[in-house]
N, CA, C and O atoms as a DFTB+ gen file, in Angstrom:
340 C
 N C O
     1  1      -0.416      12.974       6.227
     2  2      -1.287      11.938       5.736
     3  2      -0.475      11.027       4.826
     4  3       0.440      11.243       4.031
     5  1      -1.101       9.971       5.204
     6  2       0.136       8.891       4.145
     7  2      -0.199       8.969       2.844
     8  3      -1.381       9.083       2.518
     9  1       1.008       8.904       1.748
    10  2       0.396       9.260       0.360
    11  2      -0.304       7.871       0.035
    12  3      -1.013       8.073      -0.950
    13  1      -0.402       6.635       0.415
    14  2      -1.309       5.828      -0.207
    15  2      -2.438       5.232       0.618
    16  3      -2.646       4.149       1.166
    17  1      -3.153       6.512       0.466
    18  2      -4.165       6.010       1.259
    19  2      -5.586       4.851       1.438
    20  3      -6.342       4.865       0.467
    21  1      -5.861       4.156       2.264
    22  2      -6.682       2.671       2.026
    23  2      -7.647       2.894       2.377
    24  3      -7.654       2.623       3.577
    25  1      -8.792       3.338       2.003
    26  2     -10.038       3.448       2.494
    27  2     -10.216       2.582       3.896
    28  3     -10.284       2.793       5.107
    29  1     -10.247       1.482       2.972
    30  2     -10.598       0.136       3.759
    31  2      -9.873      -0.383       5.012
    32  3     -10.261      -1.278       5.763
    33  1      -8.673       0.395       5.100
    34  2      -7.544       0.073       6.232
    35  2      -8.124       0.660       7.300
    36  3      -8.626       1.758       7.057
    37  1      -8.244       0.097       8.883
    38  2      -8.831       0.789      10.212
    39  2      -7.920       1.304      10.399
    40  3      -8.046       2.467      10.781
    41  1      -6.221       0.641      10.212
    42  2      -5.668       1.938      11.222
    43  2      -5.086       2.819      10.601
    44  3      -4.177       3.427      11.166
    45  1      -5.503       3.177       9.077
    46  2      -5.511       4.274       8.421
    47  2      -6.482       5.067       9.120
    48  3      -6.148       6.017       9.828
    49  1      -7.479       4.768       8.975
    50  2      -8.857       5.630       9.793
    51  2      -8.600       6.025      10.910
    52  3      -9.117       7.094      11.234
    53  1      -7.596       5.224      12.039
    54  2      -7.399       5.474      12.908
    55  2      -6.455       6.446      13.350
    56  3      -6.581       7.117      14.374
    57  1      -5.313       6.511      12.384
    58  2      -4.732       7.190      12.794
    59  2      -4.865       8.793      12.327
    60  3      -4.300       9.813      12.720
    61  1      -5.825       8.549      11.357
    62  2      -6.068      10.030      10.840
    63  2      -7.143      10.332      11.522
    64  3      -7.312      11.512      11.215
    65  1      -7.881      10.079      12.160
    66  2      -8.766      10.056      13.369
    67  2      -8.147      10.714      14.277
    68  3      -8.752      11.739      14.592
    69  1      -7.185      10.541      14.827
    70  2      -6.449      10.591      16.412
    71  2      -5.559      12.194      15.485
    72  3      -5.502      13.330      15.956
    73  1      -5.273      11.963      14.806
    74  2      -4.237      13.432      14.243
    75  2      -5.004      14.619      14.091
    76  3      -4.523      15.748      14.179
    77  1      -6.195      14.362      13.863
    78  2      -7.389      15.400      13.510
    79  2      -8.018      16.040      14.694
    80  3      -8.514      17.166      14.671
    81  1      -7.954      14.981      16.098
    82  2      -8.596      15.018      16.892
    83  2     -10.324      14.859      16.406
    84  3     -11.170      15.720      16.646
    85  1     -10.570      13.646      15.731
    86  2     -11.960      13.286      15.352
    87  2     -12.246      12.675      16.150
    88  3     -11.274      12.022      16.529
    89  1     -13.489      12.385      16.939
    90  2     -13.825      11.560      17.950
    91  2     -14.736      10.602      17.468
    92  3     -15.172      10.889      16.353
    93  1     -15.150       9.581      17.941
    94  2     -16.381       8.443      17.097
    95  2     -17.635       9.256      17.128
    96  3     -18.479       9.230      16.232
    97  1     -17.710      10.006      18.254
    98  2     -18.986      10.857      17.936
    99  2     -18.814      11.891      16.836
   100  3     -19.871      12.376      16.432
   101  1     -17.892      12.247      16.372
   102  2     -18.354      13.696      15.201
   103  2     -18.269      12.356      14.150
   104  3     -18.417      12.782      13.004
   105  1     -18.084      10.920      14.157
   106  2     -17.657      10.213      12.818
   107  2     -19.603       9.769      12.865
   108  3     -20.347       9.780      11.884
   109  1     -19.874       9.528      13.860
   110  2     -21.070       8.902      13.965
   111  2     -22.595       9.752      13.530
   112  3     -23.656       9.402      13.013
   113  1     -22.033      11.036      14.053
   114  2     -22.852      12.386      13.577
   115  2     -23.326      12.067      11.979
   116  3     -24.365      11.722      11.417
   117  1     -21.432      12.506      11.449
   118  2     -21.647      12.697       9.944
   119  2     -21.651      11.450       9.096
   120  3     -21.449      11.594       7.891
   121  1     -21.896      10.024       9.670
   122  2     -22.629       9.249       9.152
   123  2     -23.683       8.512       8.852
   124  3     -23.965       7.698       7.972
   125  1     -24.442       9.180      10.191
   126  2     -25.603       8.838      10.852
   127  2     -25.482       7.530      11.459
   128  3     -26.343       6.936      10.809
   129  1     -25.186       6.997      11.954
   130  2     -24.448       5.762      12.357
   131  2     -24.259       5.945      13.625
   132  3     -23.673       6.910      14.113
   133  1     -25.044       4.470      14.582
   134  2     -24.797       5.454      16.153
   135  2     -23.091       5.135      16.354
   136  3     -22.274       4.512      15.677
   137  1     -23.009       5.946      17.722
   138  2     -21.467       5.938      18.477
   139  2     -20.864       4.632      18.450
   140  3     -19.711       4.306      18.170
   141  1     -22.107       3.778      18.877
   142  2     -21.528       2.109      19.622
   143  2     -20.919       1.492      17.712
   144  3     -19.957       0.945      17.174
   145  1     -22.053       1.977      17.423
   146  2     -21.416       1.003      15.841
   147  2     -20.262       1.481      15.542
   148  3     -19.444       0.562      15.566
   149  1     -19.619       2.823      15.173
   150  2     -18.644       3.215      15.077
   151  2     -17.545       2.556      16.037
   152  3     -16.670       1.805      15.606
   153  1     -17.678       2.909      17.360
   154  2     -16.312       2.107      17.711
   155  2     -15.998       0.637      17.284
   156  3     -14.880       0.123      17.309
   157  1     -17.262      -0.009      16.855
   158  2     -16.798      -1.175      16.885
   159  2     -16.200      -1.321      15.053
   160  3     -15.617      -2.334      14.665
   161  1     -16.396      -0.509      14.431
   162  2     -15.946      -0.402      13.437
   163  2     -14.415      -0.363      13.471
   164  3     -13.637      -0.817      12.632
   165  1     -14.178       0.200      14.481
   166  2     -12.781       0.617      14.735
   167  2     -11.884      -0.436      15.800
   168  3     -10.655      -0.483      15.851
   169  1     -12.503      -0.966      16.335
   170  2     -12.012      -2.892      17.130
   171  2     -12.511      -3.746      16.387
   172  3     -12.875      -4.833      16.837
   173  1     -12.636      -3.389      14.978
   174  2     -12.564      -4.555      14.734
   175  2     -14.137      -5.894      14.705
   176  3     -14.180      -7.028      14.229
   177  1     -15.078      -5.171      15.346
   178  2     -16.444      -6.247      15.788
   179  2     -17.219      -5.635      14.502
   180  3     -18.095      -6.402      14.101
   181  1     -17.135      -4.776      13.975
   182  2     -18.051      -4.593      12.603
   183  2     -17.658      -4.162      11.426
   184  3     -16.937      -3.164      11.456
   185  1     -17.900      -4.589      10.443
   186  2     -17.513      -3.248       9.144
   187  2     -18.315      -2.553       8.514
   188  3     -19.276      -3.019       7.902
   189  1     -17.899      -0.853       8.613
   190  2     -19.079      -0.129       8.208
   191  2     -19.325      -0.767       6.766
   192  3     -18.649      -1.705       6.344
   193  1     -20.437      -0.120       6.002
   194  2     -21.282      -0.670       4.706
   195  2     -19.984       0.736       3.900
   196  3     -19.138       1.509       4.352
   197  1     -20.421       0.460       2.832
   198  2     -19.572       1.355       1.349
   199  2     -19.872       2.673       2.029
   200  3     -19.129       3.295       2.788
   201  1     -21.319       3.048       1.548
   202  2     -21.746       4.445       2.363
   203  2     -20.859       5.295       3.132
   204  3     -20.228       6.307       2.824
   205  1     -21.019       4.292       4.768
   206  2     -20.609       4.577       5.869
   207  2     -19.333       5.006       5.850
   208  3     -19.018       6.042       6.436
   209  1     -18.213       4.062       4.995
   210  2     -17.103       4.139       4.722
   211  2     -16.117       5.850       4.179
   212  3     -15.163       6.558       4.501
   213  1     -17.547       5.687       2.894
   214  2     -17.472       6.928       2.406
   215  2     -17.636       8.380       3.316
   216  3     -17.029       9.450       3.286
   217  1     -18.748       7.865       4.117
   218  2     -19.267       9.302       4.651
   219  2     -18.231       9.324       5.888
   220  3     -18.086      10.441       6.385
   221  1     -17.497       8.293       6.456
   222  2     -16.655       8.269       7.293
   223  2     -15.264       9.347       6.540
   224  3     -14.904      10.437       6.984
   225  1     -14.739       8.676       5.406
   226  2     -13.792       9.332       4.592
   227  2     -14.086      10.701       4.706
   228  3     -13.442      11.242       5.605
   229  1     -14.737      11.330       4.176
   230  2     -15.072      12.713       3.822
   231  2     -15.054      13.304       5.465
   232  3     -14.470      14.349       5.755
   233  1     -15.640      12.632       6.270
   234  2     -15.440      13.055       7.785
   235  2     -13.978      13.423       8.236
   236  3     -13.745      14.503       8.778
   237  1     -12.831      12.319       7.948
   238  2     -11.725      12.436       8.293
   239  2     -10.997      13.039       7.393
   240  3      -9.804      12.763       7.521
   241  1     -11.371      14.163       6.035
   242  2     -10.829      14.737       5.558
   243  2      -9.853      13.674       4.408
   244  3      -8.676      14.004       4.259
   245  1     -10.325      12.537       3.698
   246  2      -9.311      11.823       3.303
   247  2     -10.239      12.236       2.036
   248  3     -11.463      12.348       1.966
   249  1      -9.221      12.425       1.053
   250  2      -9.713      13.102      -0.367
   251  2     -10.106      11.766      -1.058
   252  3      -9.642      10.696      -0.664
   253  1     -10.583      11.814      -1.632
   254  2     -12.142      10.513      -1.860
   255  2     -11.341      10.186      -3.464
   256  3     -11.248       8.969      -3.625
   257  1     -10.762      10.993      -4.646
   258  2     -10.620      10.772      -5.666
   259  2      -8.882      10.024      -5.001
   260  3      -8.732       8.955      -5.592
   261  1      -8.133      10.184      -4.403
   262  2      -7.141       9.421      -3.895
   263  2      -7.533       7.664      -3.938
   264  3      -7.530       6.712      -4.719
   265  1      -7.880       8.039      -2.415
   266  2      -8.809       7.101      -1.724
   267  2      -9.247       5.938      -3.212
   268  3      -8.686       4.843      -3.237
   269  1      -9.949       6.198      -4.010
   270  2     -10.477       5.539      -4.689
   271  2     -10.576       5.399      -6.051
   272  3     -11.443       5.084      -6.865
   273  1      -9.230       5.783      -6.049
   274  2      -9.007       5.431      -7.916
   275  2      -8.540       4.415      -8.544
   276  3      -8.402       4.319      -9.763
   277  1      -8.174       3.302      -7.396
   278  2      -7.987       1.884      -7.957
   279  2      -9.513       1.479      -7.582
   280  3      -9.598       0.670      -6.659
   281  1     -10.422       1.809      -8.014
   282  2     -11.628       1.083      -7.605
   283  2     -12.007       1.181      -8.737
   284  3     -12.302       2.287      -9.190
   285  1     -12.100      -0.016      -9.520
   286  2     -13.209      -0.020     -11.849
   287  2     -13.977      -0.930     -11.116
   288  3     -13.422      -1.940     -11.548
   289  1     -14.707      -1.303     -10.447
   290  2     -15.954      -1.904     -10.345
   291  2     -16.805      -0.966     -10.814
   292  3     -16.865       0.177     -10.361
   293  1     -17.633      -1.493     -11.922
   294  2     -18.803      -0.058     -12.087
   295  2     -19.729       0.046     -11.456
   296  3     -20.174       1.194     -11.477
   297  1     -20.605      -1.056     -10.505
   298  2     -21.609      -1.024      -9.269
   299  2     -20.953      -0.356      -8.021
   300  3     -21.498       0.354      -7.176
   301  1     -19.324      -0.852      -8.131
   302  2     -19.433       0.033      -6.799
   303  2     -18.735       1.591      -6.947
   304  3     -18.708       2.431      -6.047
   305  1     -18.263       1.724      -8.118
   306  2     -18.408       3.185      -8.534
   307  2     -19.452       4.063      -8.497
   308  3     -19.363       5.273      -8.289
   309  1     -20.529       3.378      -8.720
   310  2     -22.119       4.495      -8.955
   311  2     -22.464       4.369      -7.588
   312  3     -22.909       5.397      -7.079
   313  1     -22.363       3.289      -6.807
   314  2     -22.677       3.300      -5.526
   315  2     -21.483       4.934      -4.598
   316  3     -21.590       5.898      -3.840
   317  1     -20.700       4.331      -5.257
   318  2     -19.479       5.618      -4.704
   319  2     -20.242       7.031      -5.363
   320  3     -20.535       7.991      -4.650
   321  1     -20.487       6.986      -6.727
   322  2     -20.869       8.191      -6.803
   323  2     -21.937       8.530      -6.544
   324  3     -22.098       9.646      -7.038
   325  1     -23.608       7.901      -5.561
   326  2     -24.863       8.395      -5.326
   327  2     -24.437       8.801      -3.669
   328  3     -25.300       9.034      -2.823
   329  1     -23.361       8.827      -3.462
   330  2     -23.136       9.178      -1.682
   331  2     -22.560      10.706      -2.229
   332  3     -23.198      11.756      -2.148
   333  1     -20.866      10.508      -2.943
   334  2     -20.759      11.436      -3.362
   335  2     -21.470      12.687      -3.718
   336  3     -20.983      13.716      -3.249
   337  1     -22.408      12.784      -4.374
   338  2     -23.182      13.743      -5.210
   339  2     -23.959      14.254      -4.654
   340  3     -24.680      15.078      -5.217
């Protein structure tokens, strides 16, 4: 796993996706988010919401306090932490 990891980067997601053997369906499962939205998350035609992002993260095993410790917004911290919790 790369040590600086980007939430926000697809082909971070992607490639830790493909190493895991995660498929859009187990990402879509554990986000509730159908299949079709997910891929397109991943070409590029949508961007998941914060949530999604998050619940995507935790899916692909990407450690969330990494992931997101350059983030001092305090709205989108509490938003980070009511998914979290």
């Amino acid at each position: 796993m790369p040590n600086n990891i980007d939430l926000w980067d697809r082909e971070t997601w992607d490639a830790i996706r493909r190493a895991r053997a995660i498929t859009y369906g187990d990402i879509a499962e554990a986000t509730g988010i159908t299949y079709k939205a997910v891929s397109k998350w991943f070409y590029s035609e949508r961007n998941p919401s914060l949530r999604s992002q998050i619940l995507m993260a935790k899916c692909l095993g990407i450690p969330l306090t990494e992931a997101l410790k350059n983030i001092t917004d305090p709205s989108v911290r509490a938003a980070i932490r009511s998914v979290i919790l």
